[in-house]
PDB file of N, CA, C and O in Angstrom:
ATOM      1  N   UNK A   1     -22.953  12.229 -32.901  1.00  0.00           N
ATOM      2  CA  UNK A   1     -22.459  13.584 -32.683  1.00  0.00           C
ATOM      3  C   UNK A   1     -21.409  13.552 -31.574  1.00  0.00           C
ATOM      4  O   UNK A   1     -21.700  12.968 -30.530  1.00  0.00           O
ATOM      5  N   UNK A   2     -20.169  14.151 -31.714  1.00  0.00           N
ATOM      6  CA  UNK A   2     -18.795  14.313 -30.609  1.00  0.00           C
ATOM      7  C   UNK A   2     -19.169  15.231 -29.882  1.00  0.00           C
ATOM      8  O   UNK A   2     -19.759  16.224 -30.308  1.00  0.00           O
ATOM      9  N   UNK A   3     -18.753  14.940 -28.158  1.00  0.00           N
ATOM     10  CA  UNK A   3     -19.273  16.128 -27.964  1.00  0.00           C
ATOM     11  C   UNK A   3     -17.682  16.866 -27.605  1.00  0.00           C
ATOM     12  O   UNK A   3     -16.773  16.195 -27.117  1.00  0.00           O
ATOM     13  N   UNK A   4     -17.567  18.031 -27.866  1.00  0.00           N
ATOM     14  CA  UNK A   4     -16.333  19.052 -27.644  1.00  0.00           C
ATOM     15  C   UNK A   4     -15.845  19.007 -26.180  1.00  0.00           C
ATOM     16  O   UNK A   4     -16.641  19.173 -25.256  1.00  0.00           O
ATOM     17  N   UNK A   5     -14.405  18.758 -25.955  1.00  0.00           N
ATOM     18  CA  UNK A   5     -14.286  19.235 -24.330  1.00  0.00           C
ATOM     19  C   UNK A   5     -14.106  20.396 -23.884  1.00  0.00           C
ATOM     20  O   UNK A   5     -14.010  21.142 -24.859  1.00  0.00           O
ATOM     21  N   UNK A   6     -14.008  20.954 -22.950  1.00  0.00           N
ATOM     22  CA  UNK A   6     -13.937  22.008 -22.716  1.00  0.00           C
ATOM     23  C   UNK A   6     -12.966  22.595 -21.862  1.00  0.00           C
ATOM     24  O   UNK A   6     -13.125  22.181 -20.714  1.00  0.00           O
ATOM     25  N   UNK A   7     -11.727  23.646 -22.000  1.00  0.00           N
ATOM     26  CA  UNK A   7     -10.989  23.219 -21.067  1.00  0.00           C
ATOM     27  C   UNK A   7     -11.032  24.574 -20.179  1.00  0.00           C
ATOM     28  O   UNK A   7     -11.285  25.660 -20.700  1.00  0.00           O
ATOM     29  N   UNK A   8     -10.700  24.387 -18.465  1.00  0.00           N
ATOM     30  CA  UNK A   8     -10.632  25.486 -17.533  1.00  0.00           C
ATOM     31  C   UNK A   8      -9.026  25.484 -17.472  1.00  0.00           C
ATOM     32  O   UNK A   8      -8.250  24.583 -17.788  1.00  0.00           O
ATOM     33  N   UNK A   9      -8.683  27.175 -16.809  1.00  0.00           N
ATOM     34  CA  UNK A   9      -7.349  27.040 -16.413  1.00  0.00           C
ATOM     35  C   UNK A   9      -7.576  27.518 -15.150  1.00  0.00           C
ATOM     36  O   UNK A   9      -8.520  28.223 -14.795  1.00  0.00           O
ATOM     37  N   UNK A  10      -6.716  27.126 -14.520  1.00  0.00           N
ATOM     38  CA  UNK A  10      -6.046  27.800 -12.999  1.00  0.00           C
ATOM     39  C   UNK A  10      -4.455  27.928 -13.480  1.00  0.00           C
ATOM     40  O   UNK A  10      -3.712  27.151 -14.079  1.00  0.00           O
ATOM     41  N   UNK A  11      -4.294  29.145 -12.991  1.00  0.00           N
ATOM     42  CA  UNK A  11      -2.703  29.976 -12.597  1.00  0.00           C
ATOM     43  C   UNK A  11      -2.133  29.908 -11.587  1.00  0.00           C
ATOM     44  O   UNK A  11      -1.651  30.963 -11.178  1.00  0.00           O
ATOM     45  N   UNK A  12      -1.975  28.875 -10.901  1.00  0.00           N
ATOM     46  CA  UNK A  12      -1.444  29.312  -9.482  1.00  0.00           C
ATOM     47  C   UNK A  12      -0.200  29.819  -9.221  1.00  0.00           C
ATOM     48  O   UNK A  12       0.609  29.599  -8.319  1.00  0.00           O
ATOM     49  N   UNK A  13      -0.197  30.493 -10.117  1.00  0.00           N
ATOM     50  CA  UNK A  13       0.840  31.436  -9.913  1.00  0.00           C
ATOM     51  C   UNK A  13       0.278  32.910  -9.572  1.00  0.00           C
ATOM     52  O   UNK A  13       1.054  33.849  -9.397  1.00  0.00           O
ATOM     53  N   UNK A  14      -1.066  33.042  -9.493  1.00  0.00           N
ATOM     54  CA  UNK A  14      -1.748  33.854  -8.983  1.00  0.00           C
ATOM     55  C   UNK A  14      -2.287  33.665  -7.654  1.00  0.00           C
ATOM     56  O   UNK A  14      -2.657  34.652  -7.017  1.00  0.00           O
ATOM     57  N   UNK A  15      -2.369  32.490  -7.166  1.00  0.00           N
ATOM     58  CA  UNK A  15      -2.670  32.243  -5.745  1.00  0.00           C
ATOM     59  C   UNK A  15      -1.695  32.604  -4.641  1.00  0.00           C
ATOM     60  O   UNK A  15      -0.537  32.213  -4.786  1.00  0.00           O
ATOM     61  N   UNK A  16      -1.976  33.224  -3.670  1.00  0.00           N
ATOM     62  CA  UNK A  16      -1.213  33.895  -2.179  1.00  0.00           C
ATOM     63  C   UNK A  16      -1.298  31.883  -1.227  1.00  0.00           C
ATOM     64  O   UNK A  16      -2.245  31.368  -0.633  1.00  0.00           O
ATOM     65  N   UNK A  17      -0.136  31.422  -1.457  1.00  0.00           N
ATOM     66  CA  UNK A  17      -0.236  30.535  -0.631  1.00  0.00           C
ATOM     67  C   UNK A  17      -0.348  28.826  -1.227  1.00  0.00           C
ATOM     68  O   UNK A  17      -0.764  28.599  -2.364  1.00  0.00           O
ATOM     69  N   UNK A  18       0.011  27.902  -0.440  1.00  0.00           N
ATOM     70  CA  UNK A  18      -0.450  26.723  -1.027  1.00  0.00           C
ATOM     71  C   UNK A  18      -1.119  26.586  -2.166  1.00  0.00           C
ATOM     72  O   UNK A  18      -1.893  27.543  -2.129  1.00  0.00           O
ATOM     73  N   UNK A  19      -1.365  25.879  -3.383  1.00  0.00           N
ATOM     74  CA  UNK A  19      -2.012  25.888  -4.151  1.00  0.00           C
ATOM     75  C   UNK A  19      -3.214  24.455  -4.485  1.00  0.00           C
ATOM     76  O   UNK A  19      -4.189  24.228  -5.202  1.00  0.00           O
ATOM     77  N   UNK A  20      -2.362  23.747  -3.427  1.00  0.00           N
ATOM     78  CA  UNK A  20      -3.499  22.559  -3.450  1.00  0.00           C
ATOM     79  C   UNK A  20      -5.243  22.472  -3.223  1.00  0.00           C
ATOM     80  O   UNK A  20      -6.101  21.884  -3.881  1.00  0.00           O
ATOM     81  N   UNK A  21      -5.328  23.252  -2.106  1.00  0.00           N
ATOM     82  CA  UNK A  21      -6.691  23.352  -2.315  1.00  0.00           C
ATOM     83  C   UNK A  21      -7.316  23.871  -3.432  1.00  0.00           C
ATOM     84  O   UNK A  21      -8.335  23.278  -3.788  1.00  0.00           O
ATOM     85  N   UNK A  22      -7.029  24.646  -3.950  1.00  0.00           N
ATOM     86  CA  UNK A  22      -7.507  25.675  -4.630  1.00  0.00           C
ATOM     87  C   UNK A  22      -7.468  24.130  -6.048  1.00  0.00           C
ATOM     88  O   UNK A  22      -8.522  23.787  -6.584  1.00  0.00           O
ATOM     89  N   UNK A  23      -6.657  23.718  -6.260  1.00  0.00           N
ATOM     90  CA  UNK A  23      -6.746  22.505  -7.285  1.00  0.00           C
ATOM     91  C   UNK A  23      -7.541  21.530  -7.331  1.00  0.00           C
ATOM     92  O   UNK A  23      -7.941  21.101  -8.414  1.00  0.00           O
ATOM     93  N   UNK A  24      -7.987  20.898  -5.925  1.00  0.00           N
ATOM     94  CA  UNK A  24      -8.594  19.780  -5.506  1.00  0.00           C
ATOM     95  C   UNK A  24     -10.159  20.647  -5.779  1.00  0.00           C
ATOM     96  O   UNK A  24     -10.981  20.032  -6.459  1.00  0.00           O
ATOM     97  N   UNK A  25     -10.446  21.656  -5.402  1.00  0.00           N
ATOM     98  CA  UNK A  25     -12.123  22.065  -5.569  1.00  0.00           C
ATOM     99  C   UNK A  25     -12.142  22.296  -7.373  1.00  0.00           C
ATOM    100  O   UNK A  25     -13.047  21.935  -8.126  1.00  0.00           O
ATOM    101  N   UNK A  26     -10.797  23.036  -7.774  1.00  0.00           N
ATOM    102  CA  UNK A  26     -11.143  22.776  -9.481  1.00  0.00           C
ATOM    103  C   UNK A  26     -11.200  21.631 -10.167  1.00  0.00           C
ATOM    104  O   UNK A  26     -11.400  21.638 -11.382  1.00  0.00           O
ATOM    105  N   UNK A  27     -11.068  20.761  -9.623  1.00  0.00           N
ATOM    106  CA  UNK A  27     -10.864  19.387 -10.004  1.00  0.00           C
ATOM    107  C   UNK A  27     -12.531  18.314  -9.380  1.00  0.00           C
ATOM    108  O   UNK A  27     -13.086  17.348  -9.903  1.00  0.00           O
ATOM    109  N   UNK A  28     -12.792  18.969  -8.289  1.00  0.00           N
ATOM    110  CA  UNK A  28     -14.282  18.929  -8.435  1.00  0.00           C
ATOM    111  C   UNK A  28     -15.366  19.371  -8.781  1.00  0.00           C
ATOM    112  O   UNK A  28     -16.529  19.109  -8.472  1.00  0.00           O
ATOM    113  N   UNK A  29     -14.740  20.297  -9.669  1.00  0.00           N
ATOM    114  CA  UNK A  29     -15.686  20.956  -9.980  1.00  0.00           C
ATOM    115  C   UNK A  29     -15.977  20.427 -11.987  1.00  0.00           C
ATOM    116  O   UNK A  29     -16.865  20.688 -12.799  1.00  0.00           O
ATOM    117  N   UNK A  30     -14.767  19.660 -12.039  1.00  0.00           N
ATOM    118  CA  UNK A  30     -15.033  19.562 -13.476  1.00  0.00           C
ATOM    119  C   UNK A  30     -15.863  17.823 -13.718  1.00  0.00           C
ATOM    120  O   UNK A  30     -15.778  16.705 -13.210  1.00  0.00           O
ATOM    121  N   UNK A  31     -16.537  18.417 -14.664  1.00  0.00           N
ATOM    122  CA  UNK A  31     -17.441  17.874 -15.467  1.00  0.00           C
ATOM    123  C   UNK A  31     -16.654  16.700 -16.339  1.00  0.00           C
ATOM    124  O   UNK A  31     -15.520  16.982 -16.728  1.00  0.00           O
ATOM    125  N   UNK A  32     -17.190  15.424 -16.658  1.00  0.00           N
ATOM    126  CA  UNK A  32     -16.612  14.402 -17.419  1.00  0.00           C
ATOM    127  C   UNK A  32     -15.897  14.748 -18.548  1.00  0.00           C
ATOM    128  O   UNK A  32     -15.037  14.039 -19.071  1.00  0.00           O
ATOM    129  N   UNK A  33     -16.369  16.201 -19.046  1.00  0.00           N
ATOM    130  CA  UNK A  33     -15.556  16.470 -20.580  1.00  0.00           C
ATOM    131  C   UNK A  33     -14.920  17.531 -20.724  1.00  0.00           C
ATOM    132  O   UNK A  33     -14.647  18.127 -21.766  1.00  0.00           O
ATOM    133  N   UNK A  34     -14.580  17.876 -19.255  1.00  0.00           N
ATOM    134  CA  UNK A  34     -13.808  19.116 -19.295  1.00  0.00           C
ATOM    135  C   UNK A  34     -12.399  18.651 -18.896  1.00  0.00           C
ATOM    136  O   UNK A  34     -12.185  17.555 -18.379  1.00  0.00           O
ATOM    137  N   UNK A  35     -11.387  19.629 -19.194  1.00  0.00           N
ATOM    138  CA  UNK A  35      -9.823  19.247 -19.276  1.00  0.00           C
ATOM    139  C   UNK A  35      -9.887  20.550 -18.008  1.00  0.00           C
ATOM    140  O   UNK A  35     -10.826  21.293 -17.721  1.00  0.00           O
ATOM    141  N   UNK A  36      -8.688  20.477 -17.503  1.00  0.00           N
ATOM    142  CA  UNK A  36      -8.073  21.721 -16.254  1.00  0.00           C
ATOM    143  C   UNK A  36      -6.852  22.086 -16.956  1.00  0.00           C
ATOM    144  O   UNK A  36      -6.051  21.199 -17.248  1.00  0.00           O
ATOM    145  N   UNK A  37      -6.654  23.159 -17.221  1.00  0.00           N
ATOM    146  CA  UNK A  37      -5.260  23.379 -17.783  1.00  0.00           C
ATOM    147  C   UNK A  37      -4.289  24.136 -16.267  1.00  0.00           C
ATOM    148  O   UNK A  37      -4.432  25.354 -16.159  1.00  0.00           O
ATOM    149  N   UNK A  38      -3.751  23.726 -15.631  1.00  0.00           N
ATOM    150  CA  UNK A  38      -2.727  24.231 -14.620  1.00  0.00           C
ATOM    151  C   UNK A  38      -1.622  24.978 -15.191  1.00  0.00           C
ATOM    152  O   UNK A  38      -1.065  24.748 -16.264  1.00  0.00           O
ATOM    153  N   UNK A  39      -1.443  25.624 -14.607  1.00  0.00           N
ATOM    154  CA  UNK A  39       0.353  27.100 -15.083  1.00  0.00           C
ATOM    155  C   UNK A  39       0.373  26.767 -13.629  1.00  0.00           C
ATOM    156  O   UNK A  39      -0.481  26.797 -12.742  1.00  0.00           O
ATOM    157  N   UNK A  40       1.716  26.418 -13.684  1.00  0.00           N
ATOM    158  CA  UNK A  40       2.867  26.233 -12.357  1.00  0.00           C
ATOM    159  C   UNK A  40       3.775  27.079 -12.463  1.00  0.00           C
ATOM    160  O   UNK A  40       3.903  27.318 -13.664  1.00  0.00           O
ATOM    161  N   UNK A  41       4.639  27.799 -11.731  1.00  0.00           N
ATOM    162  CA  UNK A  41       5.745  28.212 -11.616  1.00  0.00           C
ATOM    163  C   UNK A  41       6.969  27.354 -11.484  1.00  0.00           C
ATOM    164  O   UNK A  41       8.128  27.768 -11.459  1.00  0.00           O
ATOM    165  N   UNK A  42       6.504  25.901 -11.389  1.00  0.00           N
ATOM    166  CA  UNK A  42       7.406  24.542 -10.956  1.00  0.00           C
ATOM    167  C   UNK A  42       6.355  23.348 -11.561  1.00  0.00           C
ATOM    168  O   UNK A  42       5.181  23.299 -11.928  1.00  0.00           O
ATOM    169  N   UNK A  43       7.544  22.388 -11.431  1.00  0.00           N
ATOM    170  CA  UNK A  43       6.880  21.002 -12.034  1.00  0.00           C
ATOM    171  C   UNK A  43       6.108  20.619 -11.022  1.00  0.00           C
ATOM    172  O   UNK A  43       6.606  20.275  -9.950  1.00  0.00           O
ATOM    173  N   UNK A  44       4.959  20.629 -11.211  1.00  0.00           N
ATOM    174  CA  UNK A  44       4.076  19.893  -9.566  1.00  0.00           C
ATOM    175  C   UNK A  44       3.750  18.217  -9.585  1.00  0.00           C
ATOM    176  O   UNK A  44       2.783  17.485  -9.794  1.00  0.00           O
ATOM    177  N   UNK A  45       5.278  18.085  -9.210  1.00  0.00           N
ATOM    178  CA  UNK A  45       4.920  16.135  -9.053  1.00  0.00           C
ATOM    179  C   UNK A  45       4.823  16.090  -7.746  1.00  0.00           C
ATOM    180  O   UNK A  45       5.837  15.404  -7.616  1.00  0.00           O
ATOM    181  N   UNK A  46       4.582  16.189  -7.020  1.00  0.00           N
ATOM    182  CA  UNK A  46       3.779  15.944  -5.839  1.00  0.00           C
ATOM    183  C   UNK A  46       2.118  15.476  -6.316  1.00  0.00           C
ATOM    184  O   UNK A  46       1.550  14.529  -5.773  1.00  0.00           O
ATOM    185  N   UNK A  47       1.684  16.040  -7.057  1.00  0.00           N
ATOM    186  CA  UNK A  47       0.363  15.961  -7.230  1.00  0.00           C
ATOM    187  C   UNK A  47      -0.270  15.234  -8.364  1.00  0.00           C
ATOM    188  O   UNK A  47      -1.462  15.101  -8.642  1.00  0.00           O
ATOM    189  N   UNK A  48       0.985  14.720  -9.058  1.00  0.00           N
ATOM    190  CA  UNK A  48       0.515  13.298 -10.016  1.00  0.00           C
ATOM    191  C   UNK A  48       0.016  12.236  -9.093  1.00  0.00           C
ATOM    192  O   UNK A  48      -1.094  11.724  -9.235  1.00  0.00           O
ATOM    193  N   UNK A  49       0.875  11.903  -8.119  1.00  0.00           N
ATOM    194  CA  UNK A  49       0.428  10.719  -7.350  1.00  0.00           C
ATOM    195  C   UNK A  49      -1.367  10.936  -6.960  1.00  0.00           C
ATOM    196  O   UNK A  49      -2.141  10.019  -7.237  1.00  0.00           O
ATOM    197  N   UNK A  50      -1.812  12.062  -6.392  1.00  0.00           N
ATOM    198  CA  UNK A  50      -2.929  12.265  -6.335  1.00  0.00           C
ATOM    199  C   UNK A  50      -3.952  12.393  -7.441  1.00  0.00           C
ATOM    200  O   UNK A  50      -5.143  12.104  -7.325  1.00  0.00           O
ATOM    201  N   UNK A  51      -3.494  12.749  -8.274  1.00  0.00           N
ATOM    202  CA  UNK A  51      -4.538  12.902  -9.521  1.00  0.00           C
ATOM    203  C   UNK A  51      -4.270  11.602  -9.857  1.00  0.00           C
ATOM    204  O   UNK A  51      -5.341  11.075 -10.159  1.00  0.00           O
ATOM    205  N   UNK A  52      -3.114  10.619  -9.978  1.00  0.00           N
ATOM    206  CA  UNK A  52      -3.251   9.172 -10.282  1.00  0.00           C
ATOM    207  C   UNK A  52      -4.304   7.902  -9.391  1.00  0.00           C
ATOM    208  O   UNK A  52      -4.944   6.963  -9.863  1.00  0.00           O
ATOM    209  N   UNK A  53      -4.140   8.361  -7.961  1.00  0.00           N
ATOM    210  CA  UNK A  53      -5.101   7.968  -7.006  1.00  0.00           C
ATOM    211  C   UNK A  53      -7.184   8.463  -7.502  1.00  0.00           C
ATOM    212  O   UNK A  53      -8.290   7.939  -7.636  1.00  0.00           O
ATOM    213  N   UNK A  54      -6.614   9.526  -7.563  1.00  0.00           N
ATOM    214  CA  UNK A  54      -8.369  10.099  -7.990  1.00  0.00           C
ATOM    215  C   UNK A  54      -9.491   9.498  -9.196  1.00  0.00           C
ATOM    216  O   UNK A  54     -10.717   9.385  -9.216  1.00  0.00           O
ATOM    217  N   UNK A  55      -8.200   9.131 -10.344  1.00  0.00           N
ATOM    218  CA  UNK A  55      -9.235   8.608 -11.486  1.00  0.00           C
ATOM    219  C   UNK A  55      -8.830   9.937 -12.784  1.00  0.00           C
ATOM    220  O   UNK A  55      -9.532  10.135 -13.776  1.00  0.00           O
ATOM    221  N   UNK A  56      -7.724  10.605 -12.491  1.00  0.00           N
ATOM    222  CA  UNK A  56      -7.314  11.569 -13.226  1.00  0.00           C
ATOM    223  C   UNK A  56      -5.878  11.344 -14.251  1.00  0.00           C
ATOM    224  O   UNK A  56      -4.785  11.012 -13.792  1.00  0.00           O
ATOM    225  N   UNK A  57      -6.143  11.594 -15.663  1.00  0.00           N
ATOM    226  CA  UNK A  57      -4.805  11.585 -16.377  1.00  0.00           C
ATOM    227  C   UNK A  57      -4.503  12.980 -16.373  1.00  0.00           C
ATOM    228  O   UNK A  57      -5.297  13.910 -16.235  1.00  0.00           O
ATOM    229  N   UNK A  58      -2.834  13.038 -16.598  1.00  0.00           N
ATOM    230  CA  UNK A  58      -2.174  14.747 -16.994  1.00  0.00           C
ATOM    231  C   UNK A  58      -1.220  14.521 -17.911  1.00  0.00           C
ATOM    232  O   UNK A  58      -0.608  13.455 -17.847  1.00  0.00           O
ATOM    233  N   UNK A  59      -0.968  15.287 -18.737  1.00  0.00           N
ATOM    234  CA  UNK A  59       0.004  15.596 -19.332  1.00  0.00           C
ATOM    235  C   UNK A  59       0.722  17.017 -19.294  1.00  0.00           C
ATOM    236  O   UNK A  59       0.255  18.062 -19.746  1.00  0.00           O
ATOM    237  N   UNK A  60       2.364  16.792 -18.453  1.00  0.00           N
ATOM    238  CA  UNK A  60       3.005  17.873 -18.393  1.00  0.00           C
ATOM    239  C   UNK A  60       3.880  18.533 -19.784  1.00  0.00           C
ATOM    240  O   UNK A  60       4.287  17.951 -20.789  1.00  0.00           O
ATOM    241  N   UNK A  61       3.969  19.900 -19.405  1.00  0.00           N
ATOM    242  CA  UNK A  61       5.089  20.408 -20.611  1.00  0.00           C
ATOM    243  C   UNK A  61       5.561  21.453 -20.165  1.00  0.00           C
ATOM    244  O   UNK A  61       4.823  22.387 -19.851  1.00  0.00           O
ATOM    245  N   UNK A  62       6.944  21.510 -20.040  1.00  0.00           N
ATOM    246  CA  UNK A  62       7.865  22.414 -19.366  1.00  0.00           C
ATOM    247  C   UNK A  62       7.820  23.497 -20.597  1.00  0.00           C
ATOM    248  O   UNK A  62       8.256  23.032 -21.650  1.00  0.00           O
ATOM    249  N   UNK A  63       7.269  25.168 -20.669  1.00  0.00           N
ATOM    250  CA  UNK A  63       7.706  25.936 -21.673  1.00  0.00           C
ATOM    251  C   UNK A  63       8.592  27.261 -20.894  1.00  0.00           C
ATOM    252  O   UNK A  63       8.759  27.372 -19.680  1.00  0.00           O
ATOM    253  N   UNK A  64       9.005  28.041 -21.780  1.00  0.00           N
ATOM    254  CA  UNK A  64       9.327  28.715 -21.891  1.00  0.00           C
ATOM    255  C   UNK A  64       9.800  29.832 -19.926  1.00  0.00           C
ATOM    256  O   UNK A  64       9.202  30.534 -19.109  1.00  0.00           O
ATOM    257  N   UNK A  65      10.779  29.437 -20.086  1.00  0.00           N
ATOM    258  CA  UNK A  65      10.535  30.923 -18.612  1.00  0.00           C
ATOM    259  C   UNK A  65      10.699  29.978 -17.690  1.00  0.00           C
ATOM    260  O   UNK A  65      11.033  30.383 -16.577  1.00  0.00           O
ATOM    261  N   UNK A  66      10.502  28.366 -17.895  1.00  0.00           N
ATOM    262  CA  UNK A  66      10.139  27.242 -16.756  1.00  0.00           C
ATOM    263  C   UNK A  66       8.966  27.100 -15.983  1.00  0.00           C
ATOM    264  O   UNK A  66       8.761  26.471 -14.945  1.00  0.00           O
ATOM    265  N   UNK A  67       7.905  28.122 -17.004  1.00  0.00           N
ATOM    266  CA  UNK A  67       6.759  27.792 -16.416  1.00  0.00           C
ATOM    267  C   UNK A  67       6.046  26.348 -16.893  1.00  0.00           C
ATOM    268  O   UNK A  67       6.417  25.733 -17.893  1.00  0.00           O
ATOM    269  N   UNK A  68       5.305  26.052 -16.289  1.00  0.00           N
ATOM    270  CA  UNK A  68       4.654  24.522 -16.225  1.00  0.00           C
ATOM    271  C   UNK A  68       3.320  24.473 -17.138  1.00  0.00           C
ATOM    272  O   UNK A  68       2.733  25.553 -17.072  1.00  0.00           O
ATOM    273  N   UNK A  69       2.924  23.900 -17.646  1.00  0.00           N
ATOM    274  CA  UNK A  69       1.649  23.588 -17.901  1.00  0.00           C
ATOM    275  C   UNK A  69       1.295  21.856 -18.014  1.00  0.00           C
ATOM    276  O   UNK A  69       1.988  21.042 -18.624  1.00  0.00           O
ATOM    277  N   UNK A  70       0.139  21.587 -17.316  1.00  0.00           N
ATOM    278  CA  UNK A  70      -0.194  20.201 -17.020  1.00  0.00           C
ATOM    279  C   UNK A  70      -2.260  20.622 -17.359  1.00  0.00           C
ATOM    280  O   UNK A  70      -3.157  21.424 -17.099  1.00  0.00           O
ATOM    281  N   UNK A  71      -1.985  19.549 -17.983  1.00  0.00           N
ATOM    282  CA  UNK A  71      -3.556  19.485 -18.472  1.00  0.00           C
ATOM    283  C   UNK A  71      -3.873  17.890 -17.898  1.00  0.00           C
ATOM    284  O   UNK A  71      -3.263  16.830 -18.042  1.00  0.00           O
ATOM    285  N   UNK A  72      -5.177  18.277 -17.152  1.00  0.00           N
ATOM    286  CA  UNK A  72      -5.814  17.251 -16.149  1.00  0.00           C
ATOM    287  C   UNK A  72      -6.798  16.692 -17.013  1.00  0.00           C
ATOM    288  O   UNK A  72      -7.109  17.337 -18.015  1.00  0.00           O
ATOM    289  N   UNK A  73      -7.330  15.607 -16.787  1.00  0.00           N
ATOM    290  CA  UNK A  73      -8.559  14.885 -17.411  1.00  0.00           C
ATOM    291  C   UNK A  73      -9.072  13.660 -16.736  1.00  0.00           C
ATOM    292  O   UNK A  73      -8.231  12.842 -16.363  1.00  0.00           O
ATOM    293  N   UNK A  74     -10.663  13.357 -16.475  1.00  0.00           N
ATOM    294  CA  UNK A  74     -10.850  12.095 -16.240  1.00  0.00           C
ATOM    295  C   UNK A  74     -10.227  10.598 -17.187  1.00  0.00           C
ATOM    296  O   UNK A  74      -9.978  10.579 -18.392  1.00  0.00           O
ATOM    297  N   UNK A  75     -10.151   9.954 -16.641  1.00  0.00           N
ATOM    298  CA  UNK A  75      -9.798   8.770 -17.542  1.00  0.00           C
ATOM    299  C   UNK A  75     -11.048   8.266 -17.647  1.00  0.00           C
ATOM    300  O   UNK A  75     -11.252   7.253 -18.316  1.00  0.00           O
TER     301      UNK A  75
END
C-alpha cells in the first residue's frame, strides 16, 4: 500500500517581517511524507543552500505576477 503525501503551504507573503523563521519551524514541523509548498513574492535562493544543508529537496517555479512557488521535501 503507497502511502499519499501530503502537502502544507506557507504564504509569506502574508508574514509582517523576515520570513525565515517562520520557514525553519514549518519545516520542522513536517513529517517524512509531507511536501511544504512556499509562495514567495521573490525567488528565495538564499534558502536553497539551507534546505540543501538540512537533508531537504525543492523544486522552484516562477508563475505568473513573479510570484514564486518552491515545494520542499525530505530526501
Amino acid at each position: 500500500m503507497a502511502t499519499e503525501s501530503t502537502e502544507r503551504t506557507l504564504d509569506v507573503r502574508e508574514i509582517d517581517g523576515p520570513p525565515f523563521d517562520d520557514i525553519m519551524t514549518a519545516l520542522e514541523r513536517l513529517e517524512s511524507q509531507q511536501r511544504l509548498r512556499l509562495i514567495a513574492p521573490f525567488e528565495p535562493e538564499p534558502l536553497y543552500e539551507v534546505l540543501d544543508d538540512r537533508g531537504f529537496d525543492h523544486q522552484s517555479e516562477e508563475r505568473d505576477g513573479g510570484i514564486w512557488h518552491v515545494v520542499i521535501e525530505h530526501t
